[in-house]
PDB file of N, CA, C and O in Angstrom:
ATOM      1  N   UNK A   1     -30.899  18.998  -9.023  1.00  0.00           N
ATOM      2  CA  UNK A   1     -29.932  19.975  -9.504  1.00  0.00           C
ATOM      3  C   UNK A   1     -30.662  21.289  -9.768  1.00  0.00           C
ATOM      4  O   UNK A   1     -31.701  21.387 -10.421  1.00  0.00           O
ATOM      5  N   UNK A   2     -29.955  22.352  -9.146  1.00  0.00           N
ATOM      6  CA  UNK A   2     -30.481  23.647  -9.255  1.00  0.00           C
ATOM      7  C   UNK A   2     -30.449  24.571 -10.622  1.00  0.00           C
ATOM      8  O   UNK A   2     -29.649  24.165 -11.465  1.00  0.00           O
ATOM      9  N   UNK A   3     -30.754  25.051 -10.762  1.00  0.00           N
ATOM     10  CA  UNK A   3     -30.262  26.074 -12.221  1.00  0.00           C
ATOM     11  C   UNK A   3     -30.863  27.277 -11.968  1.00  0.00           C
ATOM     12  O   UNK A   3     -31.362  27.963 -12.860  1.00  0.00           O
ATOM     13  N   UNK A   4     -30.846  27.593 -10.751  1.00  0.00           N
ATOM     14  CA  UNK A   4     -31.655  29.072 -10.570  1.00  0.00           C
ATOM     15  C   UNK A   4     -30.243  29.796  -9.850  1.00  0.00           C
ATOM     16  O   UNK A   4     -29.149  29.370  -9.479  1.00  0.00           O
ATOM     17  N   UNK A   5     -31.024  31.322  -9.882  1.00  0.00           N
ATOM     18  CA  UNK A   5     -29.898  32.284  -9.448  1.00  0.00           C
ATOM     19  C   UNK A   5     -29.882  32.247  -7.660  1.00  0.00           C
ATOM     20  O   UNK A   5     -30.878  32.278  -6.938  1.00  0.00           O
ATOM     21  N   UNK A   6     -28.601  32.179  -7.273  1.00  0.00           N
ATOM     22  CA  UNK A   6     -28.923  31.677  -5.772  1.00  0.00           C
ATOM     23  C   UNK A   6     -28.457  33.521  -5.251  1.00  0.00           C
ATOM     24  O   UNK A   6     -27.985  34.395  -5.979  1.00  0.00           O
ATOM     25  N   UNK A   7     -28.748  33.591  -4.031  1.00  0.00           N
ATOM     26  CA  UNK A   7     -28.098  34.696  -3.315  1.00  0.00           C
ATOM     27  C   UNK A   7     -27.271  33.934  -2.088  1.00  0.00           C
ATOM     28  O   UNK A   7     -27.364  32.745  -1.783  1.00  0.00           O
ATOM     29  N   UNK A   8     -26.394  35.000  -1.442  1.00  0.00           N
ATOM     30  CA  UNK A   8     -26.042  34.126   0.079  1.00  0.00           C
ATOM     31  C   UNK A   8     -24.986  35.173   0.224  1.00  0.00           C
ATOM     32  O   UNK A   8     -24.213  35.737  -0.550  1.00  0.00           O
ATOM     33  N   UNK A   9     -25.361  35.244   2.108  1.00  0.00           N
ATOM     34  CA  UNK A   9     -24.156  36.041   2.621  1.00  0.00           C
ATOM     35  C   UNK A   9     -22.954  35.784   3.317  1.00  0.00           C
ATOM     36  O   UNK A   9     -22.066  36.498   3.783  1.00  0.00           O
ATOM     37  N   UNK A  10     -23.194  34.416   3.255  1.00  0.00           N
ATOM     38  CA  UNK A  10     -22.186  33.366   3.545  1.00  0.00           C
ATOM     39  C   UNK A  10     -20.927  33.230   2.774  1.00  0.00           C
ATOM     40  O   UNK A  10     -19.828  33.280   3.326  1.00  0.00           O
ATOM     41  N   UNK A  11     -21.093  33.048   1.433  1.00  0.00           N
ATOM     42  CA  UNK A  11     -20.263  32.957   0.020  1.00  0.00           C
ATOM     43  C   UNK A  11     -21.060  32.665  -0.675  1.00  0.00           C
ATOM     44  O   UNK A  11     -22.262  32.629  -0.410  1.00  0.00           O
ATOM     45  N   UNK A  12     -20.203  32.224  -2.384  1.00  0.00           N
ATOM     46  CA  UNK A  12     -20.657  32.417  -3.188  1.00  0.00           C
ATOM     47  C   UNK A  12     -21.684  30.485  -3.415  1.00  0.00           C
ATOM     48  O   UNK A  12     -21.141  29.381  -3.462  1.00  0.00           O
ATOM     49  N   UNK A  13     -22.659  30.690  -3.470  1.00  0.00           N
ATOM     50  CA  UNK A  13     -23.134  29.006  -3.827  1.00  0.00           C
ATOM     51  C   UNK A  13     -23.251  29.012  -5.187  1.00  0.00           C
ATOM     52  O   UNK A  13     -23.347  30.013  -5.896  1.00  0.00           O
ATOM     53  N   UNK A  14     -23.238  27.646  -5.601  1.00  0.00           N
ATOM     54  CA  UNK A  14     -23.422  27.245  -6.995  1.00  0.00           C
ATOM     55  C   UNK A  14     -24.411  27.337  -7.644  1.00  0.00           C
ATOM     56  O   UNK A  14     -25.202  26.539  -7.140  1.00  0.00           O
ATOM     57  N   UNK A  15     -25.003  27.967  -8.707  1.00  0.00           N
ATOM     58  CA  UNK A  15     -26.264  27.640  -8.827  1.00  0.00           C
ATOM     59  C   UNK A  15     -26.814  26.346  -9.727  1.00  0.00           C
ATOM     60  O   UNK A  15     -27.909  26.256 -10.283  1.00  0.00           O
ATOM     61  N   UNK A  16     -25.778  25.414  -9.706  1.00  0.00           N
ATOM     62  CA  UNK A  16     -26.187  24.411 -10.542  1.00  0.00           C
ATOM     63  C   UNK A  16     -26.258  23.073  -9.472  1.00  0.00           C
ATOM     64  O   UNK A  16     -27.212  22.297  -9.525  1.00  0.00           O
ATOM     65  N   UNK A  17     -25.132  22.892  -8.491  1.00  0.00           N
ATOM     66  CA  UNK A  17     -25.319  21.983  -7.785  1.00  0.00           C
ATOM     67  C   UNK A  17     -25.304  22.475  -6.097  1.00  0.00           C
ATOM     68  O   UNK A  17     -24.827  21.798  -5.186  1.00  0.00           O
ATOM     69  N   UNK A  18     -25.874  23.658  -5.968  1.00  0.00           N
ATOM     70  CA  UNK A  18     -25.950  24.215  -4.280  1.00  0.00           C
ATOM     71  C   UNK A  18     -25.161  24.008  -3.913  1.00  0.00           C
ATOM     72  O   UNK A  18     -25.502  23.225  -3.026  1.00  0.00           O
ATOM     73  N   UNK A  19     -23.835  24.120  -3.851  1.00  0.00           N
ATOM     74  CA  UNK A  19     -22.650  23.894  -3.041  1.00  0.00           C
ATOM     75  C   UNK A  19     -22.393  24.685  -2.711  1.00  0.00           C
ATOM     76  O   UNK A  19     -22.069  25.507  -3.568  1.00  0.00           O
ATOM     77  N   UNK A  20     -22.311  25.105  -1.321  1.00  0.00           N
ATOM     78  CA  UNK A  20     -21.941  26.556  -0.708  1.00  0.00           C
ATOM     79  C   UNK A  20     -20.230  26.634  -0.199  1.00  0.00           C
ATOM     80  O   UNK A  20     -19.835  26.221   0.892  1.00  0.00           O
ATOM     81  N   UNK A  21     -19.540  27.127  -1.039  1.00  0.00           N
ATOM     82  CA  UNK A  21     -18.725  27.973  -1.070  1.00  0.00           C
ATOM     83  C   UNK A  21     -18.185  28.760   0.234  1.00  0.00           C
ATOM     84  O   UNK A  21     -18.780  29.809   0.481  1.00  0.00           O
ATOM     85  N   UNK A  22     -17.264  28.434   0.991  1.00  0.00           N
ATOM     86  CA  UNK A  22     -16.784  29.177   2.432  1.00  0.00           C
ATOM     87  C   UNK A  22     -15.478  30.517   1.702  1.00  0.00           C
ATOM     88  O   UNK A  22     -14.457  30.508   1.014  1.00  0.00           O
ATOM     89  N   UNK A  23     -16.360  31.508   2.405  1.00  0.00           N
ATOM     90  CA  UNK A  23     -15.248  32.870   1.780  1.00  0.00           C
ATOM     91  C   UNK A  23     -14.300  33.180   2.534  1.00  0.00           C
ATOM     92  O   UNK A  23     -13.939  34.219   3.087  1.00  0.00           O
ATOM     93  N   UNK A  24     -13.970  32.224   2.490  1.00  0.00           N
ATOM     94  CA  UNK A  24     -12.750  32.597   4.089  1.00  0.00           C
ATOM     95  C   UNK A  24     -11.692  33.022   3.273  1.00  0.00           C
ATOM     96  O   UNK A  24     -10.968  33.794   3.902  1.00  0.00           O
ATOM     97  N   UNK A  25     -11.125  32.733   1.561  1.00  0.00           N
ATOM     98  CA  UNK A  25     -10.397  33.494   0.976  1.00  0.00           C
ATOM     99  C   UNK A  25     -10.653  34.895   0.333  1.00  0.00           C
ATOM    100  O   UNK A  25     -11.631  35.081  -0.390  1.00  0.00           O
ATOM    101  N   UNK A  26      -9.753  35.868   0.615  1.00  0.00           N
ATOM    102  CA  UNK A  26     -10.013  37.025   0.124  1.00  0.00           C
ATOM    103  C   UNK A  26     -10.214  37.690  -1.602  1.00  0.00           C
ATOM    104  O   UNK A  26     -10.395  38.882  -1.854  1.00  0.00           O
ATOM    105  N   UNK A  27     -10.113  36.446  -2.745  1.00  0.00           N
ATOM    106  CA  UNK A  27     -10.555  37.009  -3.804  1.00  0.00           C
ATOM    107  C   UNK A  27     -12.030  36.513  -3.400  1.00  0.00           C
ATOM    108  O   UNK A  27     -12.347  36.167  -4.538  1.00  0.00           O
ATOM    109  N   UNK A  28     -12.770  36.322  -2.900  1.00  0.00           N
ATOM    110  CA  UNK A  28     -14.146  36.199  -2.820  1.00  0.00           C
ATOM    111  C   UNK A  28     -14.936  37.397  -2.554  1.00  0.00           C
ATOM    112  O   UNK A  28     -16.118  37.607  -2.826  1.00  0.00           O
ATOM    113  N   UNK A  29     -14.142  38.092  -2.017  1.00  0.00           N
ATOM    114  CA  UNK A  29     -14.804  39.642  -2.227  1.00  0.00           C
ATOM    115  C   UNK A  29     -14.077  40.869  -2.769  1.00  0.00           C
ATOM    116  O   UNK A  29     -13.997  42.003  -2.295  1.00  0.00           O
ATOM    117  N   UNK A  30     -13.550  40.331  -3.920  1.00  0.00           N
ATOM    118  CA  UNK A  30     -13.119  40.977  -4.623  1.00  0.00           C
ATOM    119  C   UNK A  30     -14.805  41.395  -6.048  1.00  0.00           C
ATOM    120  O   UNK A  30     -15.542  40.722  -6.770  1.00  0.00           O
ATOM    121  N   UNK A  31     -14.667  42.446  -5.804  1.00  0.00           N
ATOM    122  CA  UNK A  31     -15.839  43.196  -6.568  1.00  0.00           C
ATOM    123  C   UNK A  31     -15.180  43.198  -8.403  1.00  0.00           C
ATOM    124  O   UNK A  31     -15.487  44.024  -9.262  1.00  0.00           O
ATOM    125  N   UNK A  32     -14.684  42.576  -8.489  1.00  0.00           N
ATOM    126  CA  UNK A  32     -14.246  42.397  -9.983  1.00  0.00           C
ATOM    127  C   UNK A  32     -14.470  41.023 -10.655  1.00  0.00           C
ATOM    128  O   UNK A  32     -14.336  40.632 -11.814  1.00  0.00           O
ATOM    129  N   UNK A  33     -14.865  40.426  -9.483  1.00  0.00           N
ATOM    130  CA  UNK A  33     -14.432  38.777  -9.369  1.00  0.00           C
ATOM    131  C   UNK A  33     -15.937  38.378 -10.510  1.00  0.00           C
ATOM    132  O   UNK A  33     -16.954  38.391  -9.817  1.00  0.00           O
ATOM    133  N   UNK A  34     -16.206  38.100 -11.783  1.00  0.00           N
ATOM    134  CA  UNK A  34     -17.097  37.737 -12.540  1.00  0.00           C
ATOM    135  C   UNK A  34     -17.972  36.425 -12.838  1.00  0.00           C
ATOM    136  O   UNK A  34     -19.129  36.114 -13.119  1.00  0.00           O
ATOM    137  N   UNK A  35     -16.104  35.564 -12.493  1.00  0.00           N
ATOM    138  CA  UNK A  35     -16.755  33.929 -13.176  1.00  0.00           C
ATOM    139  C   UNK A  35     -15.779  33.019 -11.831  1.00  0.00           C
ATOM    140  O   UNK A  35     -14.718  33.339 -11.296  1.00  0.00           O
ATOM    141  N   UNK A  36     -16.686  31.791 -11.612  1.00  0.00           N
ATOM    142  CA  UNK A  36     -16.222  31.149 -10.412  1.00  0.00           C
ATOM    143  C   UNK A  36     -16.222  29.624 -11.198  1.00  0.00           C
ATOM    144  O   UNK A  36     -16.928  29.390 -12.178  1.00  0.00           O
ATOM    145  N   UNK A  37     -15.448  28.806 -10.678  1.00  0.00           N
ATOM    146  CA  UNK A  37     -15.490  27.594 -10.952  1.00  0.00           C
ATOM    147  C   UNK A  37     -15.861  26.840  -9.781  1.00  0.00           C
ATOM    148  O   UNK A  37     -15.040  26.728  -8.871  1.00  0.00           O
ATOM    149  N   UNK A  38     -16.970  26.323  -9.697  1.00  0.00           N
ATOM    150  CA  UNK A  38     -17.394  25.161  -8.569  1.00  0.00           C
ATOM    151  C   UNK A  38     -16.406  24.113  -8.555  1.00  0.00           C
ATOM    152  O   UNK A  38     -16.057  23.458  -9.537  1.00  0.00           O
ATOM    153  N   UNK A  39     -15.965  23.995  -7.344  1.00  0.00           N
ATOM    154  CA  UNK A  39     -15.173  22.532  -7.055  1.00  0.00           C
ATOM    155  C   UNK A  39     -15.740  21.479  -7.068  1.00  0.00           C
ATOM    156  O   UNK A  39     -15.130  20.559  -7.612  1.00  0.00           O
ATOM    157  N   UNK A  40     -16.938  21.224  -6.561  1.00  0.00           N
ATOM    158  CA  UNK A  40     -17.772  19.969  -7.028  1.00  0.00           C
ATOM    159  C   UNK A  40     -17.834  19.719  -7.671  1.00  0.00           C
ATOM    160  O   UNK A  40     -17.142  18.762  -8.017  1.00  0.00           O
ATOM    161  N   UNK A  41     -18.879  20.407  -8.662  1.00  0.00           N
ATOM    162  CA  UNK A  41     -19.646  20.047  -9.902  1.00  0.00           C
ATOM    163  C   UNK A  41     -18.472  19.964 -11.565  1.00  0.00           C
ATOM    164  O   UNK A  41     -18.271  19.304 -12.585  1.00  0.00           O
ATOM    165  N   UNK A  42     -18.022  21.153 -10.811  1.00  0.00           N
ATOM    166  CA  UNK A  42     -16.758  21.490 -11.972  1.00  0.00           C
ATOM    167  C   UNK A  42     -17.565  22.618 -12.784  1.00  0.00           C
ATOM    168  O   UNK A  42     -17.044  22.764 -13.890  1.00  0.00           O
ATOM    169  N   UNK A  43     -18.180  23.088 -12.675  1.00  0.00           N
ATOM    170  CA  UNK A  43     -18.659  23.626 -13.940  1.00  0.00           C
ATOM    171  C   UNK A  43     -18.816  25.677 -13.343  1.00  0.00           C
ATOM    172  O   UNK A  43     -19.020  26.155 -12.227  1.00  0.00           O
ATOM    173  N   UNK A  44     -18.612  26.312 -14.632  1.00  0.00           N
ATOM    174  CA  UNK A  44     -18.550  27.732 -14.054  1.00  0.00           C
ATOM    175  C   UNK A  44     -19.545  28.369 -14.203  1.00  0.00           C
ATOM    176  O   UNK A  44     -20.334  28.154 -15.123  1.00  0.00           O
ATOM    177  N   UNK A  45     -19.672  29.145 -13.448  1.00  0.00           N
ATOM    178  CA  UNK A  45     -21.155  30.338 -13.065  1.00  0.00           C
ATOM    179  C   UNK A  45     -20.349  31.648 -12.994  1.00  0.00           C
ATOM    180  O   UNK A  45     -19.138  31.859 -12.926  1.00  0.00           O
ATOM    181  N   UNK A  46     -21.519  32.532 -13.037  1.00  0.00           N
ATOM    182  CA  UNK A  46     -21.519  33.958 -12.928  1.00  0.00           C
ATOM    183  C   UNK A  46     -21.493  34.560 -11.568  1.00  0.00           C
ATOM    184  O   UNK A  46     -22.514  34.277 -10.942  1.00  0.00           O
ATOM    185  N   UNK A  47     -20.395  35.524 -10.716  1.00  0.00           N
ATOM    186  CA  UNK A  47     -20.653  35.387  -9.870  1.00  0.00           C
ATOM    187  C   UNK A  47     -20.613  37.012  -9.784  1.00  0.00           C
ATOM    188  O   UNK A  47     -19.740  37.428 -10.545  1.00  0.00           O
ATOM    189  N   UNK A  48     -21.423  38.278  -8.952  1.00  0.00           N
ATOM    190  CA  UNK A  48     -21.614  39.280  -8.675  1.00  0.00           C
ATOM    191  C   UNK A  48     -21.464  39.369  -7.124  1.00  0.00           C
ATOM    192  O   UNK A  48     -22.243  38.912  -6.287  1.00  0.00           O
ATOM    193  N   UNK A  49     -19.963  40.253  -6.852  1.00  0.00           N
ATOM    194  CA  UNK A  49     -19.894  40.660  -5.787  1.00  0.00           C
ATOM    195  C   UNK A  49     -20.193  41.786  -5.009  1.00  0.00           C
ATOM    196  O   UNK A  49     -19.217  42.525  -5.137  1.00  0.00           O
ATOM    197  N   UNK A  50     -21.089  42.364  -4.206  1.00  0.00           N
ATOM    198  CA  UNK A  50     -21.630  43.366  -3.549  1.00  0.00           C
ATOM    199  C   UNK A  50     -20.527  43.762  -1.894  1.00  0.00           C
ATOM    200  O   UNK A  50     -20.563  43.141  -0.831  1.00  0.00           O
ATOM    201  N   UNK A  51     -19.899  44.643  -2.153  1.00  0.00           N
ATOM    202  CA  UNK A  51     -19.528  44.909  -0.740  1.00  0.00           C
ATOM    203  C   UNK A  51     -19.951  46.110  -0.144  1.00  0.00           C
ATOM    204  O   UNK A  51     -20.039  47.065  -0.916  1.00  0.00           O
ATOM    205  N   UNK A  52     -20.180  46.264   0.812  1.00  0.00           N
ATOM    206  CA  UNK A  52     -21.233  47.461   1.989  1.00  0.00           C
ATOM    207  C   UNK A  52     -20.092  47.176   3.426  1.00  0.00           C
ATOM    208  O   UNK A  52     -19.638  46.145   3.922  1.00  0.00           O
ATOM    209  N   UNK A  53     -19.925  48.729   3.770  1.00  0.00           N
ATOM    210  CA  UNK A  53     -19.108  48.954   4.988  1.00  0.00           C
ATOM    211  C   UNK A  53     -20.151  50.059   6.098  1.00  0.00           C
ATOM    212  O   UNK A  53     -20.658  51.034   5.545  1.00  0.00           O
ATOM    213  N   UNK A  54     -20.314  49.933   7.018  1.00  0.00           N
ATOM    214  CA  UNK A  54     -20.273  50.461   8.047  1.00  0.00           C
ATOM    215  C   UNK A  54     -20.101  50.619   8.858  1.00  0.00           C
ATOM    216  O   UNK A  54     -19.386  49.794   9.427  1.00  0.00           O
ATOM    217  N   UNK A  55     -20.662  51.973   9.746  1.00  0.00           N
ATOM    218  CA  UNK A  55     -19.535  52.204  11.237  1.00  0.00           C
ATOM    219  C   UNK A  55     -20.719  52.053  12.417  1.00  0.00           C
ATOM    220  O   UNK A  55     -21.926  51.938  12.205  1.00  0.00           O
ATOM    221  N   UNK A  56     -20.208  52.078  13.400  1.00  0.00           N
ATOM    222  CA  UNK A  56     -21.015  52.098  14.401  1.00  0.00           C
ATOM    223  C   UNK A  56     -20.230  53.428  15.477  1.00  0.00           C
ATOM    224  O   UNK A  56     -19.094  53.362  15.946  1.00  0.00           O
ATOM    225  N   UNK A  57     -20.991  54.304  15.620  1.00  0.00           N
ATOM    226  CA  UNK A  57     -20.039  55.584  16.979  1.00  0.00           C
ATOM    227  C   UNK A  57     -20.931  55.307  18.127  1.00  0.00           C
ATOM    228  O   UNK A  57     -22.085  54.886  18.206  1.00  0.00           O
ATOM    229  N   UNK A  58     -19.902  55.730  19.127  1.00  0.00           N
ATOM    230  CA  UNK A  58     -20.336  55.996  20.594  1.00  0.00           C
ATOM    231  C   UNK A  58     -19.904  57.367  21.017  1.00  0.00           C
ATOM    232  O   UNK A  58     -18.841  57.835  20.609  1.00  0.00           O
ATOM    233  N   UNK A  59     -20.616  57.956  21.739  1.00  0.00           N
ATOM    234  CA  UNK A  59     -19.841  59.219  22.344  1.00  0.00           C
ATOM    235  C   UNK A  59     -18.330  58.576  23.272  1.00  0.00           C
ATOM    236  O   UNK A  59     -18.066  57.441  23.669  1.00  0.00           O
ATOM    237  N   UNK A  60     -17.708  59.645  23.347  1.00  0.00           N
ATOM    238  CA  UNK A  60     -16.611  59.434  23.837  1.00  0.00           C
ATOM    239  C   UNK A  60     -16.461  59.775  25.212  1.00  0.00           C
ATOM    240  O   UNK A  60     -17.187  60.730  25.488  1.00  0.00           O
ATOM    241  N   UNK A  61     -15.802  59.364  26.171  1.00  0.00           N
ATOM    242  CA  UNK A  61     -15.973  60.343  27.705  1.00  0.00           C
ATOM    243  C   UNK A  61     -14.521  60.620  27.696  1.00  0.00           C
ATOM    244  O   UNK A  61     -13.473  59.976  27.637  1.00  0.00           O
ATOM    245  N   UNK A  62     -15.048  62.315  27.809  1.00  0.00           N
ATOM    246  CA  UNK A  62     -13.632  62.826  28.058  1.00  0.00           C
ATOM    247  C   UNK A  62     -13.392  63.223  29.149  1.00  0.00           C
ATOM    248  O   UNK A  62     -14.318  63.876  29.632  1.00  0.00           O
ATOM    249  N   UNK A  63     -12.215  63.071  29.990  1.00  0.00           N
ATOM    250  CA  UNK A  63     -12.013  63.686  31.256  1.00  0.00           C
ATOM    251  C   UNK A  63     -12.291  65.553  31.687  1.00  0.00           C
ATOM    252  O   UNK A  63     -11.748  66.301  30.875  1.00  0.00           O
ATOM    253  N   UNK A  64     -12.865  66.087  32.556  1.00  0.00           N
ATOM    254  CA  UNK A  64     -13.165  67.531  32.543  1.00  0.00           C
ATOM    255  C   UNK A  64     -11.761  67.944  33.372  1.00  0.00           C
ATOM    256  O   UNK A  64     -11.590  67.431  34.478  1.00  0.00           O
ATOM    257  N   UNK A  65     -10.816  68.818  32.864  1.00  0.00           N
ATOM    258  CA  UNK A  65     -10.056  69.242  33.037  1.00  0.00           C
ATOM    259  C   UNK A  65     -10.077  70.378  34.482  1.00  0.00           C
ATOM    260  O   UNK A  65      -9.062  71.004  34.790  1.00  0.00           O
TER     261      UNK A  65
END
């Protein structure tokens, strides 16, 4: 049994019994989201959500008139 602080970019894992967590629901990245309840273990942790967006550009081809 774990008791350390886990990271993951997957979802959120437990840090008491490693159970990794699938974020396929959308309060999981909700940046407000504080305290999680593990379905396994049952027991609640602290959870800190980080979200980061970026773009990727290409030039565009425009037709010459």
């Amino acid at each position: 049994m774990t008791q350390e602080r886990t990271y993951s970019t997957a979802g959120p894992e437990c840090p008491y019994c490693g159970h990794k967590h699938q974020a396929d629901e959308p309060f999981y990245y909700d940046e407000d989201m504080t305290v999680m309840d593990c379905g396994r273990c049952e027991r609640d942790f602290n959870v800190e959500v980080y979200t980061s967006t970026s773009w990727t550009c290409e030039p565009r081809e425009v037709p010459h008139v």
